[in-house]
Backbone as CSV, one residue per row, in Angstrom:
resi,resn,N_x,N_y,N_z,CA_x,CA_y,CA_z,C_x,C_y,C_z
1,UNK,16.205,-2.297,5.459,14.751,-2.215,5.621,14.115,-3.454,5.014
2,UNK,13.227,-4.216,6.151,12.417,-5.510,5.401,11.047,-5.314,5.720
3,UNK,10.425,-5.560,4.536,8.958,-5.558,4.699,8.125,-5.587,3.200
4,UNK,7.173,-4.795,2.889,6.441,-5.254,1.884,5.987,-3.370,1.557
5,UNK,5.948,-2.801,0.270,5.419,-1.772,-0.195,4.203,-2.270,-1.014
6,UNK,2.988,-1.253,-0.256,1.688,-2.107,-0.729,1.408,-0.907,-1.883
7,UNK,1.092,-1.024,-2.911,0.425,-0.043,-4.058,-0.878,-0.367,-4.553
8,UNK,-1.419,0.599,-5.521,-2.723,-0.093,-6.345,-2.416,0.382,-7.503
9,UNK,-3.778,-0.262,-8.404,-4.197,0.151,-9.343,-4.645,1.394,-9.901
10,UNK,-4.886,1.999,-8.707,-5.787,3.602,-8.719,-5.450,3.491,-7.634
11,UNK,-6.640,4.672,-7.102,-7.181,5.535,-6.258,-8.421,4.350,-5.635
12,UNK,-8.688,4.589,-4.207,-9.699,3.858,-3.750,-10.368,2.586,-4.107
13,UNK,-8.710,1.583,-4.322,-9.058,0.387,-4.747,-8.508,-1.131,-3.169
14,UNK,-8.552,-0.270,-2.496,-8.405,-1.109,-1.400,-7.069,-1.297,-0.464
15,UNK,-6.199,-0.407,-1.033,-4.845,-0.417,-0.482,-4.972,-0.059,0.865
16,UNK,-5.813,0.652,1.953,-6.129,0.458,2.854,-6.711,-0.527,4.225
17,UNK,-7.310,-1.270,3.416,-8.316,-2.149,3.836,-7.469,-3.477,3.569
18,UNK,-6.171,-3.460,2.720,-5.302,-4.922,2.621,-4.432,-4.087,3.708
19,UNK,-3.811,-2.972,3.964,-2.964,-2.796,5.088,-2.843,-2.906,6.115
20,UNK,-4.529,-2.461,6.538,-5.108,-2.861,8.286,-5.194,-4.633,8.128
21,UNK,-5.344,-5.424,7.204,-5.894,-6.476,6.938,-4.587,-7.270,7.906
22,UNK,-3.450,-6.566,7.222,-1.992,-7.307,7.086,-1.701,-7.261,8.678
23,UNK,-1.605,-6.181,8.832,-1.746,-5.451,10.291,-2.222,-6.105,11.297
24,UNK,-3.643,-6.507,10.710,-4.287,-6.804,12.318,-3.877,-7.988,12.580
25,UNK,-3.181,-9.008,11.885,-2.505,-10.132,12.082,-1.237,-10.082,12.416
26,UNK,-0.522,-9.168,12.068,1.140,-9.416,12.297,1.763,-9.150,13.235
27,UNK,2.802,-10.230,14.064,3.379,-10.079,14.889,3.464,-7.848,15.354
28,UNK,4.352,-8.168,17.015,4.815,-6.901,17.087,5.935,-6.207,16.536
29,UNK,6.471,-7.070,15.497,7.550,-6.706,15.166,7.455,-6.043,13.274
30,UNK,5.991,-5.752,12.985,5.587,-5.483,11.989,5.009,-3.972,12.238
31,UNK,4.936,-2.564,11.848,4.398,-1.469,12.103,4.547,-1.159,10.532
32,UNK,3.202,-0.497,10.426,2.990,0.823,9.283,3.598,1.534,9.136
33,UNK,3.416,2.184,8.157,3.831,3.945,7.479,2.994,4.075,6.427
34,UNK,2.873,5.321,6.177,2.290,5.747,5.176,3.264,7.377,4.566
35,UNK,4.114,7.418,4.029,5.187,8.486,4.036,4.204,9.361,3.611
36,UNK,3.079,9.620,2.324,2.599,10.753,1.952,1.095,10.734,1.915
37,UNK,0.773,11.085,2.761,-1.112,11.208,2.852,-1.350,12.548,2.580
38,UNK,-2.456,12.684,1.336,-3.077,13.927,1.292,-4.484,13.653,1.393
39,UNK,-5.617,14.745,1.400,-6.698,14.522,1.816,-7.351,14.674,2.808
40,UNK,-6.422,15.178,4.048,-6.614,15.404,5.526,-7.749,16.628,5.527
41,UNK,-8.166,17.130,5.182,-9.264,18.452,4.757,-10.448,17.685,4.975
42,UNK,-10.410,16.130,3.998,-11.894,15.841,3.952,-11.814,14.217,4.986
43,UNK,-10.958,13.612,5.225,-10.869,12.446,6.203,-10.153,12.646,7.094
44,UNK,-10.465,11.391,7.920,-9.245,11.136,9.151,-7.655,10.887,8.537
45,UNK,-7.921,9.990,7.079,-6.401,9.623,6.499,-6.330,8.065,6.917
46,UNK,-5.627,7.703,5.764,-5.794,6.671,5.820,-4.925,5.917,7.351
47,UNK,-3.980,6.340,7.888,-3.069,6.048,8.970,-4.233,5.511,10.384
48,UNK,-5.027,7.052,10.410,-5.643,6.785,11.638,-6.879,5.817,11.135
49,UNK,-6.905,4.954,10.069,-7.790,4.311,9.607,-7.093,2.550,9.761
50,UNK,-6.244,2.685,9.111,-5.167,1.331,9.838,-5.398,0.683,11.113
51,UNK,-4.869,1.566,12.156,-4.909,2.040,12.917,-6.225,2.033,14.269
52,UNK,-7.362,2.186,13.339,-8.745,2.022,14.270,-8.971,0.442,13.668
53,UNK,-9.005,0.215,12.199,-9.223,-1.284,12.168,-8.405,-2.338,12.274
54,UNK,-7.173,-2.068,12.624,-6.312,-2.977,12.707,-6.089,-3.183,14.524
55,UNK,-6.886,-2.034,15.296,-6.736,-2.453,16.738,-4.817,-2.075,17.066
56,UNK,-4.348,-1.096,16.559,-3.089,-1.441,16.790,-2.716,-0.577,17.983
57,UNK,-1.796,-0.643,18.707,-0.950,0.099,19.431,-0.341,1.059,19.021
58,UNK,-0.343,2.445,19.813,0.451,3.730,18.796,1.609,3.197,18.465
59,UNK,2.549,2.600,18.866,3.872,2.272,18.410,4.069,1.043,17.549
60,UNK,2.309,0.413,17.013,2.876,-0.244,15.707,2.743,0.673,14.683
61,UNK,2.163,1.787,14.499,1.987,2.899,13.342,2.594,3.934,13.872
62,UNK,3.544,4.490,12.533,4.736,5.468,12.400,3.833,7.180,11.431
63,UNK,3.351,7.664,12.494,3.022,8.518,11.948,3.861,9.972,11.335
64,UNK,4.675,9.692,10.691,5.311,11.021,9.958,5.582,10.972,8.739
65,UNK,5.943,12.096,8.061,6.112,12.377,6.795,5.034,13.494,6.311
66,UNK,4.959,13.480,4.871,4.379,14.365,4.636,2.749,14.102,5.145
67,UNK,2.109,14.989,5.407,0.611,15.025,6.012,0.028,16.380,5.428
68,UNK,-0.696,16.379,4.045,-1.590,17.245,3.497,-2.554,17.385,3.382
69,UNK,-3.488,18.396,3.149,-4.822,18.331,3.371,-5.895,18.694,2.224
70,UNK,-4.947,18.914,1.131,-5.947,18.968,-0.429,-6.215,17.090,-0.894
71,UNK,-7.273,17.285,-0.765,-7.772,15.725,-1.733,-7.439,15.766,-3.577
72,UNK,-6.293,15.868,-3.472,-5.412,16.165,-4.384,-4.218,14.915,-4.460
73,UNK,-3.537,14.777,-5.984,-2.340,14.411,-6.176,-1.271,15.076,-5.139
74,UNK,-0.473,14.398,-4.408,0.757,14.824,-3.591,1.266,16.476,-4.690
75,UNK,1.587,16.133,-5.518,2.795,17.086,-6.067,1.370,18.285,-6.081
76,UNK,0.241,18.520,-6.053,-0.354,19.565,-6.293,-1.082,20.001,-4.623
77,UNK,-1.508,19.408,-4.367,-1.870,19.171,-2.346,-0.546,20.209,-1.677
78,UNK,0.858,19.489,-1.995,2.023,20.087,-1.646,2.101,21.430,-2.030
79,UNK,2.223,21.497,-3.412,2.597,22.862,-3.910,1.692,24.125,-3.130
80,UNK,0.086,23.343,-3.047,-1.049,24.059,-2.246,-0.472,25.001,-0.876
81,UNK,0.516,24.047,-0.514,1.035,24.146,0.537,2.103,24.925,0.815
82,UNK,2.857,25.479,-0.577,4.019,25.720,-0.933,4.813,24.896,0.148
83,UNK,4.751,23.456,-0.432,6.050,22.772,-0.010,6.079,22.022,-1.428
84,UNK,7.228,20.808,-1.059,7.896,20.166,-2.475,7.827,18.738,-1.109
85,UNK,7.183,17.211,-1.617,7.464,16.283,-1.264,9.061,15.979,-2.363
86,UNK,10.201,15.625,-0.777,11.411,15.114,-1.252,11.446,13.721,-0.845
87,UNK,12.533,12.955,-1.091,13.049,11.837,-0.773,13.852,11.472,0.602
88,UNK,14.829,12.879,0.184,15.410,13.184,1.559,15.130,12.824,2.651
89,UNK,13.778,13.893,3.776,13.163,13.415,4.759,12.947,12.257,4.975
90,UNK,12.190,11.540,4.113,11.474,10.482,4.182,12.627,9.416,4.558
91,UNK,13.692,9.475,3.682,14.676,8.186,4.092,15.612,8.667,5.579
92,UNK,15.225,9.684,6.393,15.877,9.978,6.985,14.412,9.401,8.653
93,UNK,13.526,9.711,8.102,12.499,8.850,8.925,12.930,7.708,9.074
94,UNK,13.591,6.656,8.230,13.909,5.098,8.207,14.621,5.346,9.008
95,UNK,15.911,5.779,8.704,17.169,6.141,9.396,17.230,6.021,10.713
96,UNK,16.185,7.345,11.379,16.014,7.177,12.269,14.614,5.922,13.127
97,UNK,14.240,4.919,12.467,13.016,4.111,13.107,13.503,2.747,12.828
98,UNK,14.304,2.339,11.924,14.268,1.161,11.166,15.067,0.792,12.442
99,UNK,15.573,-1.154,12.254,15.732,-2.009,13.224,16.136,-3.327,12.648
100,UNK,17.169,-4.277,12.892,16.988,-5.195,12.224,16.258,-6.239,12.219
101,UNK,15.151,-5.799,13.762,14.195,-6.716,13.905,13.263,-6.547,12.965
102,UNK,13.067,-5.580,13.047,11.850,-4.434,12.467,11.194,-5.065,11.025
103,UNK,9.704,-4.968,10.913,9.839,-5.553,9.639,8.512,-3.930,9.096
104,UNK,8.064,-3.900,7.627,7.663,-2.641,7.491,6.185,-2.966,6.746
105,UNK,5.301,-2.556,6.732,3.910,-2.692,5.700,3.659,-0.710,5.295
106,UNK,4.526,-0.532,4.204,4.118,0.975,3.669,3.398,1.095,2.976
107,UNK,2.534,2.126,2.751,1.328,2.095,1.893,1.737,3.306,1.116
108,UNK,1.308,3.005,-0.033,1.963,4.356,-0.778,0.617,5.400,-1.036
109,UNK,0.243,6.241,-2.104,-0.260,7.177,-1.730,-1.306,7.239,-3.711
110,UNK,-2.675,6.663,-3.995,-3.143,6.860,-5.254,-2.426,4.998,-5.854
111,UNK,-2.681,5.525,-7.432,-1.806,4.449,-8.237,-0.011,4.727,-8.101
112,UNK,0.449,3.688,-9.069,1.457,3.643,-9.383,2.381,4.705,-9.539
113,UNK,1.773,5.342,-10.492,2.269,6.583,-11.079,2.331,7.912,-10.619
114,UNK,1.723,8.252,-9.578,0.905,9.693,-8.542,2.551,10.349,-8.707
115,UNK,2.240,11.481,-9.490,3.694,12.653,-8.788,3.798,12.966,-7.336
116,UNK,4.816,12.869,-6.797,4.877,13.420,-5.759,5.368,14.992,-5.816
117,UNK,6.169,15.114,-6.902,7.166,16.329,-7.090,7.091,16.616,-9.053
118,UNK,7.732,18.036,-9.144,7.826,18.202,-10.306,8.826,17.174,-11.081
119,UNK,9.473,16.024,-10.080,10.904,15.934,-10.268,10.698,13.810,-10.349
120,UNK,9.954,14.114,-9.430,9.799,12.515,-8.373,8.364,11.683,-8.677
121,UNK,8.063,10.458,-9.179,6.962,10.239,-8.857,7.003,8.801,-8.129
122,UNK,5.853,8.357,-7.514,5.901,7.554,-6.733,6.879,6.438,-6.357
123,UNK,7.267,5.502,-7.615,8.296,4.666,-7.581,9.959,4.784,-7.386
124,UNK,9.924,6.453,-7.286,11.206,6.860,-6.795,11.238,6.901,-5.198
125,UNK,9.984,6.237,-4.521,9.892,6.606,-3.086,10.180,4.603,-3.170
126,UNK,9.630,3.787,-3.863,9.729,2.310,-3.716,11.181,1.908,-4.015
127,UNK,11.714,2.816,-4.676,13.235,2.103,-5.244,14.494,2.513,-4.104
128,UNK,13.973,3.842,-3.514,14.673,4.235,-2.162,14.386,3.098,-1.126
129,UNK,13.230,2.442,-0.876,13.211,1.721,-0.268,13.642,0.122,-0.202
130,UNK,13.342,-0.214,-1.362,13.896,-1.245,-1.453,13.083,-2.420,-1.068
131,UNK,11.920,-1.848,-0.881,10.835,-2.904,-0.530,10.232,-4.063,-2.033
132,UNK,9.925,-5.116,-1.742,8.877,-5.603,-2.455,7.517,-4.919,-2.813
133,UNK,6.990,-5.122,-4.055,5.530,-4.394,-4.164,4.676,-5.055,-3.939
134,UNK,3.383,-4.834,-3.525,2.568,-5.784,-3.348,1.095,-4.916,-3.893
135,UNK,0.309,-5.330,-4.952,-0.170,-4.496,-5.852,-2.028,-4.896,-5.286
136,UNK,-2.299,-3.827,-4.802,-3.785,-4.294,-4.776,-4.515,-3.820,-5.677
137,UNK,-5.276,-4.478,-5.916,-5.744,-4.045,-7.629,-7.635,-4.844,-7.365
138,UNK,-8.395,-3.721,-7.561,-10.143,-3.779,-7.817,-10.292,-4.811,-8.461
139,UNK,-11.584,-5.719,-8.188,-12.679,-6.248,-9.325,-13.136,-5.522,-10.351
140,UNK,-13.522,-4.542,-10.290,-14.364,-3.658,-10.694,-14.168,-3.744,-12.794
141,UNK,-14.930,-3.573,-13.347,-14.157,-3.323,-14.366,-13.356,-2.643,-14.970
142,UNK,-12.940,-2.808,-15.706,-11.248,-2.036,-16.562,-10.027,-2.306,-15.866
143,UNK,-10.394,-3.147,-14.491,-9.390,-3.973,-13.741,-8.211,-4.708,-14.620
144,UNK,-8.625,-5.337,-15.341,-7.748,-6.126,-16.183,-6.709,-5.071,-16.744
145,UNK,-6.940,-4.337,-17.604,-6.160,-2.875,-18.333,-5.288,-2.076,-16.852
146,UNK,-5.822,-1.777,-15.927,-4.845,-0.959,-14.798,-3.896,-2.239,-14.473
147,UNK,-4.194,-3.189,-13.970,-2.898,-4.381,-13.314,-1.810,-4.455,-14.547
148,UNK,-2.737,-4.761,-15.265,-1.707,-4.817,-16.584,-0.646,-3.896,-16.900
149,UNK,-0.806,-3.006,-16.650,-0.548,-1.427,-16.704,0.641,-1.479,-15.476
150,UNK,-0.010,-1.759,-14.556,0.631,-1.498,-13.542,1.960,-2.071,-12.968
151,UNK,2.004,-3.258,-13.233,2.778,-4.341,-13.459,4.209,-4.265,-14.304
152,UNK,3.442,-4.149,-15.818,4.398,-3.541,-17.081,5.235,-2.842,-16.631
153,UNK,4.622,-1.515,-15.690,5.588,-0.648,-15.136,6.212,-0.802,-14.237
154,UNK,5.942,-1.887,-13.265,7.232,-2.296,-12.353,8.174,-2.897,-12.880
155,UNK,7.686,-3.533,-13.482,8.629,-4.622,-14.516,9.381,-3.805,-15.171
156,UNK,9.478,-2.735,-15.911,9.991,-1.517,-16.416,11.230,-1.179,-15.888
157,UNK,10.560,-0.707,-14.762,11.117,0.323,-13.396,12.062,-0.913,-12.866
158,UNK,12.076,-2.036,-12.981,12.612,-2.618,-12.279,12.452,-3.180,-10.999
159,UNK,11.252,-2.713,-10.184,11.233,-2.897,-8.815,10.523,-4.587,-8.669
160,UNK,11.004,-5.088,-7.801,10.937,-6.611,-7.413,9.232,-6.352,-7.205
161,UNK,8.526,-7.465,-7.349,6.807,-7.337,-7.083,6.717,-8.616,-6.772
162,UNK,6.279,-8.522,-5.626,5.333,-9.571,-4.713,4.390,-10.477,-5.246
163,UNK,2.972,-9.538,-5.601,2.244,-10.444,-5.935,1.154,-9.136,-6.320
164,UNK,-0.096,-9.551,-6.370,-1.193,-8.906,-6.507,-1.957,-9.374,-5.569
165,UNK,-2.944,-9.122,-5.073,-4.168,-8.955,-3.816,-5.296,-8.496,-4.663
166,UNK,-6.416,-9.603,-4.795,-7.773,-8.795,-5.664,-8.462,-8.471,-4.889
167,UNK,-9.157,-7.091,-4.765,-10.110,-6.743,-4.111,-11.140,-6.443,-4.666
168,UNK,-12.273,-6.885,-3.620,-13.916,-6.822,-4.003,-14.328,-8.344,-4.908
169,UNK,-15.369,-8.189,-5.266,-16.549,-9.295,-5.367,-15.392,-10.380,-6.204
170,UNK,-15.638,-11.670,-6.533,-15.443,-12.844,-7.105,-15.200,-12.629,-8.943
171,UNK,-14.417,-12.448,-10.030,-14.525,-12.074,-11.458,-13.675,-12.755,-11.873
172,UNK,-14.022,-14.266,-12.156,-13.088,-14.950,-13.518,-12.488,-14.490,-14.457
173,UNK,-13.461,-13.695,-14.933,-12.801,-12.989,-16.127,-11.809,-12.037,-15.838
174,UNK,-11.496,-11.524,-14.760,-10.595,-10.229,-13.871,-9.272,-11.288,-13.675
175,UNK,-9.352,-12.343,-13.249,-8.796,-13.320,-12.202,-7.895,-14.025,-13.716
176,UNK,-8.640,-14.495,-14.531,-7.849,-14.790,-15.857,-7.175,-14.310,-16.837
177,UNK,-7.749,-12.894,-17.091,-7.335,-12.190,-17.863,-6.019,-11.260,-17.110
178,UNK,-5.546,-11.532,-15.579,-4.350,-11.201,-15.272,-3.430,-12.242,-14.928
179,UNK,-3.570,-13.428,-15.139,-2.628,-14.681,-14.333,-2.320,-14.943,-16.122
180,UNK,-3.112,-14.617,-17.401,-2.556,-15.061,-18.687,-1.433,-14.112,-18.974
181,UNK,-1.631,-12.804,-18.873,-0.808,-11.805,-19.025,-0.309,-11.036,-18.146
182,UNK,-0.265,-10.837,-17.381,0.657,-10.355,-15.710,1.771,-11.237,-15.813
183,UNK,3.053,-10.897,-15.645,4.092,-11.143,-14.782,4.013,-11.581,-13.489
184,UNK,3.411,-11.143,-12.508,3.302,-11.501,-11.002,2.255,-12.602,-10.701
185,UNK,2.751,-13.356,-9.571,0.985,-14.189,-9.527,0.160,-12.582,-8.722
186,UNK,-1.500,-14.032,-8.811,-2.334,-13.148,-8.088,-1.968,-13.949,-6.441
187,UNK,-2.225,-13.752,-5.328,-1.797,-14.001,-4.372,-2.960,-14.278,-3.354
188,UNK,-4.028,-13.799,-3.413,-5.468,-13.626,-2.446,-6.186,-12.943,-3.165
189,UNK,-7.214,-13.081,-2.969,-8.816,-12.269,-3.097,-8.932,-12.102,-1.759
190,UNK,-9.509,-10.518,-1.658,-10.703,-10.019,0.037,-11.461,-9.677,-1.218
191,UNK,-12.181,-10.261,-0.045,-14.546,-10.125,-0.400,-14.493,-8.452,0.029
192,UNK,-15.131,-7.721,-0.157,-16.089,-6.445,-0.230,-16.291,-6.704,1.214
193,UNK,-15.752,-6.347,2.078,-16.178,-6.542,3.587,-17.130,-5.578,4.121
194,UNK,-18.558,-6.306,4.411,-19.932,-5.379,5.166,-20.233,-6.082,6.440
195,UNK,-19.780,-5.876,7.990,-19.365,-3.875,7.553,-17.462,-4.357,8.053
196,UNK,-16.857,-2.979,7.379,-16.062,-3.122,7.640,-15.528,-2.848,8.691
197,UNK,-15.406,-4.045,9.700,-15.252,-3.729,11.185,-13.698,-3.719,11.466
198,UNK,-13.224,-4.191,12.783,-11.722,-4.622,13.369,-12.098,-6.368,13.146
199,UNK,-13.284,-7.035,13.302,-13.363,-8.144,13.428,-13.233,-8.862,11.835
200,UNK,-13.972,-8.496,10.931,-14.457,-8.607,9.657,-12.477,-8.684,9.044
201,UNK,-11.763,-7.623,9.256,-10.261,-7.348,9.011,-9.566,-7.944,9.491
202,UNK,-9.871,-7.914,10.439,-8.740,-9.791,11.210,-8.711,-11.148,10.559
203,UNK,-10.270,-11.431,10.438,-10.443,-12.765,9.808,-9.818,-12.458,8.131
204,UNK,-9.891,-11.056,7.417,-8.860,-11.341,6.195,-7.401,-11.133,6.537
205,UNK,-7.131,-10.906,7.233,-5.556,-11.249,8.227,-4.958,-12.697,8.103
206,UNK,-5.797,-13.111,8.581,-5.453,-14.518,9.233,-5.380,-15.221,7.829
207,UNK,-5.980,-14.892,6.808,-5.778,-15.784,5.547,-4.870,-15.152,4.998
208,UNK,-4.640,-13.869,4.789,-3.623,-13.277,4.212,-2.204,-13.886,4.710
209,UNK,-2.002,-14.289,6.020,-1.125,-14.606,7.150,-0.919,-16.109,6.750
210,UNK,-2.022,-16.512,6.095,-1.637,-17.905,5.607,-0.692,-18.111,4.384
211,UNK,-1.002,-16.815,3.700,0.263,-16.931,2.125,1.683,-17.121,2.531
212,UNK,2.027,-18.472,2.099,3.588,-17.816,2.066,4.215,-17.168,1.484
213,UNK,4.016,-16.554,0.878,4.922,-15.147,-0.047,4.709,-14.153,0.836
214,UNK,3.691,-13.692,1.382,3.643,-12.805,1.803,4.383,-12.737,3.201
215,UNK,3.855,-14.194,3.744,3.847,-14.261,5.560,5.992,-14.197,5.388
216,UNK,6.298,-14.603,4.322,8.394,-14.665,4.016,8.871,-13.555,4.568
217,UNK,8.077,-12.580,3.469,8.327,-11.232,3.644,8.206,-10.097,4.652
218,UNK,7.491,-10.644,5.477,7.125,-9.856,6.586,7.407,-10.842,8.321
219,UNK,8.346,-11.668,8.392,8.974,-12.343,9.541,10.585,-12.626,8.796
C-alpha cells in the first residue's frame, strides 16, 4: 500500500478540506478512504464531502468500512451500535482494492489519539497501514501545544511523518513555535477558503501538487 495517512490535531481542524484539496489535483491513480466515519446522524460525512469538492468520480472514493451515526468518538458511536471497530475488516478492504498502481489519500477519523475500540486507538489503524502521516494541524490558538503533542506521539509510536499542513489564517508565532520544536517540517499553509467551493480546492491542489514531499508520495 502507497500513499499518504492524513491526521490532525483535533477534531474540525481541516483534515477534510486538505483531502479534497489533495484529491482534486491527483492523477487517476490516487482514490480516498476514510475507514471510520461517525457522525452520519448529523452530516453527509466527510467521504461524500471529498467527493462533492474534489469533483471526483465514484471510483476515485472507496466508500467502506465502518459508517456510524453518533457524532461521537468511534469506540462510543460503535458501542451505540453494539458493534466493536476492528482492524481485521478494514485490512481486508485493502486486500481486496489495493493495486500496485494504486496510490491512497486516507483520512483518519478526530485527533491522533480517538479510540476506536476498548482495545485499539487510532494509530493502530496507521501502523497496519503503513502509510506516511501527514498532520493537519489549525492556526487557531493552542495550535502550537496540539502539533507538539501530536508529533511527540508519532515519534513515540514510531510511525514515519510526512510533514504538517497549516490550516487557516497566516500565525508566525504558530509557524515558529512548531519548525523550533517539531520534529517534522511544516510543508504548506491553506488560507481559510470563502467559499469553500470545487474551484477555491483545486487552486489549493495545485500548490499542494507543487510540494515535493508530498507530490513523492503520492506518484
Amino acid at each position: 500500500m502507497k500513499g499518504v495517512f492524513v491526521t490532525g490535531t483535533d477534531t474540525d481542524v481541516g483534515k477534510t478540506v486538505l483531502c479534497a484539496a489533495l484529491m482534486s489535483s491527483a492523477p487517476e491513480t490516487v482514490i480516498y478512504w476514510k475507514p471510520v466515519q461517525s457522525g452520519l446522524a448529523e452530516s453527509e460525512g466527510d467521504t461524500a464531502t471529498v467527493r462533492r469538492l474534489a469533483g471526483l468520480a465514484p471510483e476515485r472514493v472507496l466508500d467502506e468500512g465502518y459508517r456510524l451515526a453518533a457524532p461521537a468518538s468511534p469506540h462510543h458511536a460503535a458501542a451505540a451500535e453494539k458493534q466493536e471497530v476492528s482492524l481485521a475488516p478494514l485490512l481486508d478492504i485493502i486486500r481486496r482494492n489495493d493495486t500496485p498502481q494504486r496510490r491512497w489519500v486516507v483520512e483518519g477519523v478526530g485527533g491522533l489519539l480517538v479510540p476506536l475500540s476498548a482495545s485499539d486507538l487510532l494509530p493502530e489503524v496507521i501502523k497496519a497501514l503503513g502509510l506516511p502521516v501527514l498532520v493537519a494541524s489549525s492556526t487557531r490558538l493552542g495550535t502550537i501545544n496540539h502539533t507538539l503533542l501530536t508529533l511527540s506521539e508519532l515519534e513515540h509510536r514510531k510511525l514515519s511523518t510526512l510533514g504538517v499542513v497549516l490550516m487557516g489564517p497566516e500565525d508566525e508565532g504558530a509557524r515558529t513555535g512548531i519548525v523550533q520544536h517539531g520534529r517534522a517540517p511544516i510543508l504548506a499553509r491553506l488560507p481559510h477558503l470563502d467559499p469553500l467551493d470545487a474551484a477555491n480546492v483545486r487552486a489549493q491542489g495545485d500548490f499542494l501538487w507543487s510540494v515535493p514531499r508530498i507530490r513523492e508520495v503520492l506518484t
